[in-house]
C-alpha positions as CSV (number, residue, x, y, z in Angstrom):
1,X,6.6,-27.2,-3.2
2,X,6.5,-23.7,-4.1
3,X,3.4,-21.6,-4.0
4,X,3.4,-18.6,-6.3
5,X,2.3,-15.2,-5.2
6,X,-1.2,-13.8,-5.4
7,X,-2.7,-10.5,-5.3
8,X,-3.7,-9.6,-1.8
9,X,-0.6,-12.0,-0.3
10,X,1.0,-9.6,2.5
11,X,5.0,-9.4,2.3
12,X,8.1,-7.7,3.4
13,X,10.9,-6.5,1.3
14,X,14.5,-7.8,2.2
15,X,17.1,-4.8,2.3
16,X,18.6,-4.3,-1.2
17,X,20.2,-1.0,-3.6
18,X,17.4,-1.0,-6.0
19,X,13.9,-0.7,-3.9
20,X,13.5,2.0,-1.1
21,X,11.7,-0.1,1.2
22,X,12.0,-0.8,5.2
23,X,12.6,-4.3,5.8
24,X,10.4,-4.5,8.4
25,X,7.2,-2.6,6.8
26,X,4.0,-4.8,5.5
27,X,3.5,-4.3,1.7
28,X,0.8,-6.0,-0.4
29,X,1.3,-7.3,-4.0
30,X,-1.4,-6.1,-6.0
31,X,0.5,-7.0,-9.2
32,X,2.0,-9.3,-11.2
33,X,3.6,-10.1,-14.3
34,X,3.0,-12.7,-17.2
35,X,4.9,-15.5,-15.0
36,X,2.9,-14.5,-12.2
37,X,5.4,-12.7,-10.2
38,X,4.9,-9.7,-8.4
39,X,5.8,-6.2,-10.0
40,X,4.0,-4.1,-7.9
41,X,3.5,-4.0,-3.7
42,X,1.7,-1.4,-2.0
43,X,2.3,-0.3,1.5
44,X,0.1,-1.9,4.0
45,X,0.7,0.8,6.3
46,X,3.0,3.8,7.1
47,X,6.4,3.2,7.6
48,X,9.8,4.8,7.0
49,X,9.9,4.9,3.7
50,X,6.0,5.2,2.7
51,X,2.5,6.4,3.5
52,X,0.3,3.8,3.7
53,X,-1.3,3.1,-0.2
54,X,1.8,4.0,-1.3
55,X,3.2,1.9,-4.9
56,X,5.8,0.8,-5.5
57,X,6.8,-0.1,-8.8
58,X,10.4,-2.4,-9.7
59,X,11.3,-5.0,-12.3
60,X,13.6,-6.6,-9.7
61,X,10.9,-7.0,-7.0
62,X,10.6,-10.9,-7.6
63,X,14.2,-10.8,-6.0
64,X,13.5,-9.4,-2.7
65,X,10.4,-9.9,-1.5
66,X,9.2,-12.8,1.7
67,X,6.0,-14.0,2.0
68,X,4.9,-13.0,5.7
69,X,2.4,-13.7,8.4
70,X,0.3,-10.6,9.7
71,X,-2.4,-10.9,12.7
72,X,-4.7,-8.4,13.3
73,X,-2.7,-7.3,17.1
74,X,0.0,-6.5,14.7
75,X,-1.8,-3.7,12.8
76,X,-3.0,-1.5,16.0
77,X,-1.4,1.5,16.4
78,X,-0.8,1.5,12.7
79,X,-1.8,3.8,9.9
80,X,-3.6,2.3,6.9
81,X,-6.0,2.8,4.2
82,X,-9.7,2.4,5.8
83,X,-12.1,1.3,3.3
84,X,-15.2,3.1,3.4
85,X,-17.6,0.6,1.6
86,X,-21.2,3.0,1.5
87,X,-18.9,5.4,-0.5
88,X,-16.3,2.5,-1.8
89,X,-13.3,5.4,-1.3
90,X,-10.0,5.2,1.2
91,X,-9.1,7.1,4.0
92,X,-5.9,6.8,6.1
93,X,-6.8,6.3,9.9
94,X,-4.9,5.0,12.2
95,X,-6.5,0.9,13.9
96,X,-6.9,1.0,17.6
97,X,-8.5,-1.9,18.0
98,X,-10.0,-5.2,15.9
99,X,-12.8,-7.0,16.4
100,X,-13.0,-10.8,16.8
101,X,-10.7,-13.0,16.9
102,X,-6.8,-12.8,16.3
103,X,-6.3,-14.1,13.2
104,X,-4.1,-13.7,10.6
105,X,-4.9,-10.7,8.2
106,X,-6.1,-12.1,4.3
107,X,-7.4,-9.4,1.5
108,X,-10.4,-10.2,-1.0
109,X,-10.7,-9.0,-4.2
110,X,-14.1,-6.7,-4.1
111,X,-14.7,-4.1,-7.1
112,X,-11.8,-2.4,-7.7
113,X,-10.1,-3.0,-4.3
114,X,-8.3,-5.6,-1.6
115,X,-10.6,-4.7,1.5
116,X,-8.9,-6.7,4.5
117,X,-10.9,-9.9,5.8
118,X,-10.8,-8.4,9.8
119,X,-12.8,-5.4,10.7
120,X,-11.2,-3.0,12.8
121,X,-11.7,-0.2,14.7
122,X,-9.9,3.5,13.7
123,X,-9.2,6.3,15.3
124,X,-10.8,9.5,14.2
125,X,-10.0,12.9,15.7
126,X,-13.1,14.2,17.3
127,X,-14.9,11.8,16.9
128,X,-16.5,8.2,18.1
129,X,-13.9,5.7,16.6
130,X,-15.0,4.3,13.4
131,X,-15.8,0.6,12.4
132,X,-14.1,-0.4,9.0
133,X,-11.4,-2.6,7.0
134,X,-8.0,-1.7,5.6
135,X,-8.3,-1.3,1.8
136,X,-6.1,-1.1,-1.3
137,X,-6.9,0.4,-4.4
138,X,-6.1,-1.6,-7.2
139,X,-8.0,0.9,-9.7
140,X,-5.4,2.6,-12.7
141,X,-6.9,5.7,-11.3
142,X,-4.5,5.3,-8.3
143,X,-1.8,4.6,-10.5
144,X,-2.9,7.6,-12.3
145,X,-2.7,10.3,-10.0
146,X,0.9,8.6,-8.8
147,X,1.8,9.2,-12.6
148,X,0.4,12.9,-12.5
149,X,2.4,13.6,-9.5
150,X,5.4,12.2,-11.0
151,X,5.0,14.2,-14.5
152,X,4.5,17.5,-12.6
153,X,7.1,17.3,-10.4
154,X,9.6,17.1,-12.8
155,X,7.6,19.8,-15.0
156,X,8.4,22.0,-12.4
157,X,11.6,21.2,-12.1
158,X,12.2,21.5,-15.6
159,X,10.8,25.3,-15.3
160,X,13.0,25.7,-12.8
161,X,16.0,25.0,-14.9
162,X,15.1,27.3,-17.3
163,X,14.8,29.8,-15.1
164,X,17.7,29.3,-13.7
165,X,19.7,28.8,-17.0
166,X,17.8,30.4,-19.7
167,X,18.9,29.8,-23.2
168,X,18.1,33.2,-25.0
């Protein structure tokens, strides 16, 4: 039997010409179409190809991506969204530790974000490490400001072409 993917399921992305992605990099779905396939992974942590909280976005996703098996030893020394929950906002900080046991690493919905099921500490420079869980914004603000970046980018560039090649 097949189970269908879920938001929050942790998964890596086979090598392919249509999705920018390091085959052996953690990404989350966090969404999924009308037939309940995923459209949309986020990077778990930085890798290669992404920052951590990084979207990425691709019809053809359903083809390529394997359900995976993450425990907590296999995040530290890795750089990742921590979830600040008195302020509910992300930071990236890099896990040097977890606490408890070594399980495997499951995200639950809460508000607007996956927040990680292990708690973990993080490195912080100059500082006492800090106690948290990885998070993932599933807000449209996120998507948002990826949208903004996008838009301006190629404003730019467009400027830059008329400067370059100016029509008067």
């Amino acid at each position: 039997m097949y189970n269908l993917p879920q938001l929050g399921d942790i998964v890596s992305i086979e090598e392919n010409k249509f999705i920018s992605a390091e085959s052996k990099a953690h990404y989350v779905i966090t969404r999924l179409n009308d037939e309940m396939l995923p459209v949309e992974v986020t990077s778990l942590s930085k890798n290669k190809y992404h920052k951590a909280g990084e979207i990425i976005t691709n019809r053809k996703l359903q083809n390529f991506y394997k359900p995976i098996s993450v425990k907590a030893s296999d995040m530290i020394n890795q750089t990742v969204m921590n979830w600040l929950k008195e302020s509910n906002e992300l930071e990236p900080l890099t896990i040097v530790h977890f606490i408890g046991n070594n399980r495997e690493l499951k995200f639950v919905i809460i508000d607007d974000k996956l927040v990680s099921n292990i708690e973990f500490e993080f490195y912080v420079p100059n500082q006492e490490l800090k106690k948290g869980r990885i998070g993932i914004d599933l807000s449209n603000k996120n998507k948002t400001d990826a949208f903004k970046k996008i838009t301006n980018s190629i404003t730019k560039i467009a400027q830059d072409f008329k400067f370059l090649f100016p029509t008067s």
